[in-house]
C-alpha positions as CSV (number, residue, x, y, z in Angstrom):
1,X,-15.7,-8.1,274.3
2,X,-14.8,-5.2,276.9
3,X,-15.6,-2.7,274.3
4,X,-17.0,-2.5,270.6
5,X,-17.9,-0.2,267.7
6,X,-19.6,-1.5,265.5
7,X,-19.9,0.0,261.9
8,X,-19.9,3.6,263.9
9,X,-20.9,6.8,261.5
10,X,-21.0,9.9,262.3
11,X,-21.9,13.1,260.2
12,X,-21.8,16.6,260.3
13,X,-23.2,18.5,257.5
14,X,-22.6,17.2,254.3
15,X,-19.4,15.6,255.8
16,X,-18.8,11.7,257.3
17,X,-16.0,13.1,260.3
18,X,-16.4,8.6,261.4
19,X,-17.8,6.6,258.5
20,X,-17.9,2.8,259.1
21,X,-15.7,1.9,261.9
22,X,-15.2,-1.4,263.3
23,X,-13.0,-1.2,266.9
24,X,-12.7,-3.7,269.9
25,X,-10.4,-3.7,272.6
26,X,-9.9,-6.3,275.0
27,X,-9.9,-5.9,279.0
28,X,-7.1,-4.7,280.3
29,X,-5.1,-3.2,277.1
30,X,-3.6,-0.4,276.1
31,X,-4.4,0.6,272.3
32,X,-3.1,3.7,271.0
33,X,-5.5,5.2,268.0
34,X,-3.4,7.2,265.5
35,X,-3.7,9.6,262.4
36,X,-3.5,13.1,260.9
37,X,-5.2,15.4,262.3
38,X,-9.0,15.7,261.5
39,X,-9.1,12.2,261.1
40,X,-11.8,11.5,262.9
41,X,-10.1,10.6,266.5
42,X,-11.7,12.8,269.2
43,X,-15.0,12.7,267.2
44,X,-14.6,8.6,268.0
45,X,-13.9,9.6,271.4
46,X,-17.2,11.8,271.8
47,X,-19.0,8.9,270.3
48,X,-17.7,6.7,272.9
49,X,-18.3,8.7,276.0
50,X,-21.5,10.1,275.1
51,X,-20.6,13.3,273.7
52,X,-22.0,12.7,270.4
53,X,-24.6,10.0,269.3
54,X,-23.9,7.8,266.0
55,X,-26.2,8.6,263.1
56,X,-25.7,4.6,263.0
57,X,-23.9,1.9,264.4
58,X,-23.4,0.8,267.7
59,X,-21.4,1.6,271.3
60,X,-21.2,-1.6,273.5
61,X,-19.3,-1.6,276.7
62,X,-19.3,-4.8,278.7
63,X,-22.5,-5.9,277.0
64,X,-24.4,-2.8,277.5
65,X,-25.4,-1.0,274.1
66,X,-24.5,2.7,275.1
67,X,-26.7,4.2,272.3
68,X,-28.8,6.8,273.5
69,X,-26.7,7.7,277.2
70,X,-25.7,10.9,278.0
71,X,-22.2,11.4,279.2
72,X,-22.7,11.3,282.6
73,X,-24.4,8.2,281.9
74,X,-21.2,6.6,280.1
75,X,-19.6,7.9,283.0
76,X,-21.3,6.0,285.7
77,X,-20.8,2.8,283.1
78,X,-16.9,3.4,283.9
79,X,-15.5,5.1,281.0
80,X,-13.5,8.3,281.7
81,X,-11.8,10.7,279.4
82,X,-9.2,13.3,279.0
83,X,-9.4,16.8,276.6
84,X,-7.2,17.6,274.8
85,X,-7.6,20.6,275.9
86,X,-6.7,20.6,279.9
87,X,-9.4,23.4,281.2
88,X,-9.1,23.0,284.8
89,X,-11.6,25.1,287.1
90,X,-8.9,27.5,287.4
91,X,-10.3,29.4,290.9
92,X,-10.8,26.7,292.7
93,X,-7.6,24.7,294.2
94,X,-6.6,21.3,292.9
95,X,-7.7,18.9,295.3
96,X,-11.4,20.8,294.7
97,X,-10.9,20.1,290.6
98,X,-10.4,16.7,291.4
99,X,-12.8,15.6,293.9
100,X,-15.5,17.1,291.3
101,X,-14.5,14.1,289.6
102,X,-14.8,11.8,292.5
103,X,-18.6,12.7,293.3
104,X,-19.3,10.3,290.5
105,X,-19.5,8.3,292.8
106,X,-18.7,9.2,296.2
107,X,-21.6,11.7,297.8
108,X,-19.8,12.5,301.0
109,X,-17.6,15.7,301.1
110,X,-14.7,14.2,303.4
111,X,-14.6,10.6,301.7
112,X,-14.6,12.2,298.2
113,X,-11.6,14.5,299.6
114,X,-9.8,11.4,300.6
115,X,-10.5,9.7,297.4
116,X,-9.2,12.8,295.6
117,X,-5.9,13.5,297.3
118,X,-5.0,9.4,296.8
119,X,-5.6,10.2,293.1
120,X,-3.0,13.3,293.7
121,X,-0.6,11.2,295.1
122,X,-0.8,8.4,292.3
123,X,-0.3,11.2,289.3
124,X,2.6,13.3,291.2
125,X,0.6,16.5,292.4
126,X,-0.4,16.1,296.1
127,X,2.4,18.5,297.1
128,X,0.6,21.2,294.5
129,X,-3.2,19.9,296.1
130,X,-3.6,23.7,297.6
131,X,-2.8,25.6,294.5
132,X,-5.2,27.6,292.3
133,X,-5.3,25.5,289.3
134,X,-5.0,28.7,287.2
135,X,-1.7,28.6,288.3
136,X,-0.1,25.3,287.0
137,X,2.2,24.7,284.2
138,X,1.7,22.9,281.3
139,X,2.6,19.5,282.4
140,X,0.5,20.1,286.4
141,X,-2.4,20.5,284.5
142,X,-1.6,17.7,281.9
143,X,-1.4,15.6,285.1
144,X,-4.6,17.7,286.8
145,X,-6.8,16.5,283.5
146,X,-5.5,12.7,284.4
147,X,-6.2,13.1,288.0
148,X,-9.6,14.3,287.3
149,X,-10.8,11.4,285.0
150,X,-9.6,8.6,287.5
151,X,-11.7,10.7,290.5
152,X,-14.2,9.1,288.6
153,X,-12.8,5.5,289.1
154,X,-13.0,4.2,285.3
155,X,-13.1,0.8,284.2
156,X,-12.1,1.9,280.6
157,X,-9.9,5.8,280.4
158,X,-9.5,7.7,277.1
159,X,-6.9,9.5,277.1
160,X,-6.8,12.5,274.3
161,X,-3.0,13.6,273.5
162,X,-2.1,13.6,277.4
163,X,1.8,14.8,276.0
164,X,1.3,17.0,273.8
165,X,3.6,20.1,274.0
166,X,5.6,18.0,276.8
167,X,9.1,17.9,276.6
168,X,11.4,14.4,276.4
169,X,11.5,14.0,280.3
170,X,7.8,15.1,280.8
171,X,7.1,12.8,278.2
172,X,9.0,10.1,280.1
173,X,7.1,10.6,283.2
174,X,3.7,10.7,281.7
175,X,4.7,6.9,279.9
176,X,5.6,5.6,282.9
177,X,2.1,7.1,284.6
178,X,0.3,5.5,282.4
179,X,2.1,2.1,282.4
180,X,0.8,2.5,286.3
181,X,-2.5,3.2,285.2
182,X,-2.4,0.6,283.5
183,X,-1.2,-1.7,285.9
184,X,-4.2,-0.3,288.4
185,X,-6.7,-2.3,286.1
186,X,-7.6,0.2,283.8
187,X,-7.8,-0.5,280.2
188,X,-6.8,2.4,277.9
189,X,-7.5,3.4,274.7
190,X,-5.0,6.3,274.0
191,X,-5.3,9.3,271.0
192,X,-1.6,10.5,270.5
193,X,0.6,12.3,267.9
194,X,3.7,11.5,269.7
195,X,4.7,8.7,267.6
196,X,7.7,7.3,269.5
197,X,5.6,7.3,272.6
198,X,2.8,5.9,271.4
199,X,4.7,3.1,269.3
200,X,6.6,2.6,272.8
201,X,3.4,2.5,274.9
202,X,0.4,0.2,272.3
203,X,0.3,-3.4,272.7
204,X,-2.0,-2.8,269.7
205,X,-2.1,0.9,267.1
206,X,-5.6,1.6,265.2
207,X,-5.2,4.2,262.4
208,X,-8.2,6.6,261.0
209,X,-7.9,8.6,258.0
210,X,-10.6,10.4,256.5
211,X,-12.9,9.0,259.0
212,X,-12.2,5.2,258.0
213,X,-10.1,2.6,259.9
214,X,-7.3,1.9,257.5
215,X,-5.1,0.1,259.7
216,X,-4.6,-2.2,262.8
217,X,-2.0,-4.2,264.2
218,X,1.0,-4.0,266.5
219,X,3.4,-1.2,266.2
220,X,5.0,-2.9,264.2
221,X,3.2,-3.7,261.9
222,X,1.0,-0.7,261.3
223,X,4.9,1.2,261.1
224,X,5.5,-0.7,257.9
225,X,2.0,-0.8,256.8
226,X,2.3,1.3,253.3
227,X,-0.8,2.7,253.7
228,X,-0.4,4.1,257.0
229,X,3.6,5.7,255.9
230,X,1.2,7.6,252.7
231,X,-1.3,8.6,254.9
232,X,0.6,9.7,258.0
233,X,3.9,8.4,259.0
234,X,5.7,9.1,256.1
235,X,8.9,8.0,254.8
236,X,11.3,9.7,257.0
237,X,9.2,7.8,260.0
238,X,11.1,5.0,258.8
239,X,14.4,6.6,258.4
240,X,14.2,7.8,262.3
C-alpha cells in the first residue's frame, strides 16, 4: 500500500480532533477527503506530514512507519503539502519562494533556480517569477503555495483547499492543474469544500465527521450515502 493510517488518534485536551481512522490510497490516485469543518481534515494532514504525532496508531508510506519523523523528514520521504492558508515569503520574489522548496533536494543555487522556474512554468506563473510575492492575488499565490510543494519533488502531494475563495474559471484552471499533476506521477490526496469540484476531480471521496471516518466510496456513492447528506451535504446537495 502507497500510503496507510492505521487506527490514527489524535487528541487535544480533553478532545479526540482524529479518533480511530483507517485510510489507504493506492499509487497514483487522486482521493478527495471531505467534511464540515472541524472535522478533523487538516489535523489528518498534520498527522501525515509530520506536523503532529499520533497519540496512537500508525503513518506508513511505502513501507516505511513515519512515526516519530519530523516534517522535514516526511518531506525528504516525498510527501508534500499545501496550507490552507497560502503565506508566501512575501519580500522575497517568486522564483526565490519557490526554489526554497526545491533545496529539499537540490544544494546548488543555479540548479535549484532551474528546477524552480520549470515548476513556474508547469503551474502558470513564470511570467510573474520576478514579482514580490506580497504582491499577488488570490489565485498567484493559490498557484505560488502549489509551486512551492512540487519544488520539493513529492511522490505523494496534500493539497489543503487549493480553491477556496476562487471563482468558476479560477476554479476551472486549478482542476485542470491538478489533473496535470496528476498525470506527472503524483498521487494526491485532496481536502476540499468545493463539492462540485471535488466530486468532479476524486476517483475515490473519504468523509470525517467528528473525528471518525464515516464514509468511503466513489463520488457517487458517498453523494447518496445518507449519513454523509445528515452530516454534510445535505438535502439540497441532491437537489443541485
Amino acid at each position: 500500500m502507497f500510503l496507510e493510517l492505521r487506527k490514527v488518534t489524535k487528541n487535544f485536551g480533553g478532545l479526540a480532533a482524529v479518533r480511530q481512522v483507517d485510510l489507504e490510497i493506492c499509487e497514483g490516485e487522486m482521493v478527495g477527503l471531505i467534511g464540515p469543518n472541524g472535522a478533523g481534515k487538516t489535523t489528518i494532514f498534520n498527522l501525515i506530514s509530520g506536523m503532529y504525532r499520533p497519540d496512537s496508531g500508525e503513518v506508513v508510506f511505502r513501507g516505511t512507519n513515519l512515526l516519530g519523523r519530523k516534517a522535514h523528514q516526511v518531506c525528504r520521504e516525498g510527501i508534500g503539502r499545501t496550507f490552507q492558508l497560502a503565506k508566501p515569503f512575501g519580500k522575497l520574489n517568486v522564483v526565490e519562494n519557490v526554489m526554497i522548496g526545491s533545496f529539499c533536494r537540490i544544494k546548488d543555487a543555479d540548479q535549484a533556480r532551474e528546477h524552480a522556474l520549470r515548476i513556474l512554468e508547469t503551474v502558470g506563473l513564470h511570467h510573474r517569477r520576478e514579482a514580490l510575492a506580497g504582491s499577488l492575488v488570490a489565485a498567484e499565490r493559490k498557484r505560488l503555495e502549489l509551486a512551492k510543494a512540487l519544488a520539493t519533488q513529492p511522490k505523494l502531494l496534500l493539497l489543503d483547499e487549493v480553491m477556496a475563495g476562487l471563482n468558476p474559471a479560477e476554479i476551472a484552471q486549478v482542476l485542470t492543474l491538478i489533473r496535470r499533476i496528476n498525470q506527472m506521477g503524483i498521487t494526491l490526496l485532496i481536502i476540499e469544500h468545493v463539492m462540485g469540484a471535488i466530486m468532479k476531480l476524486s476517483q475515490r471521496v473519504v468523509v470525517v465527521h467528528h473525528g471518525e471516518k464515516i464514509a468511503e466510496g466513489t463520488p457517487g456513492e458517498v453523494a447518496s450515502d445518507q449519513r454523509v447528506i445528515e452530516a454534510y451535504l445535505g438535502e439540497e446537495y441532491l437537489l443541485a
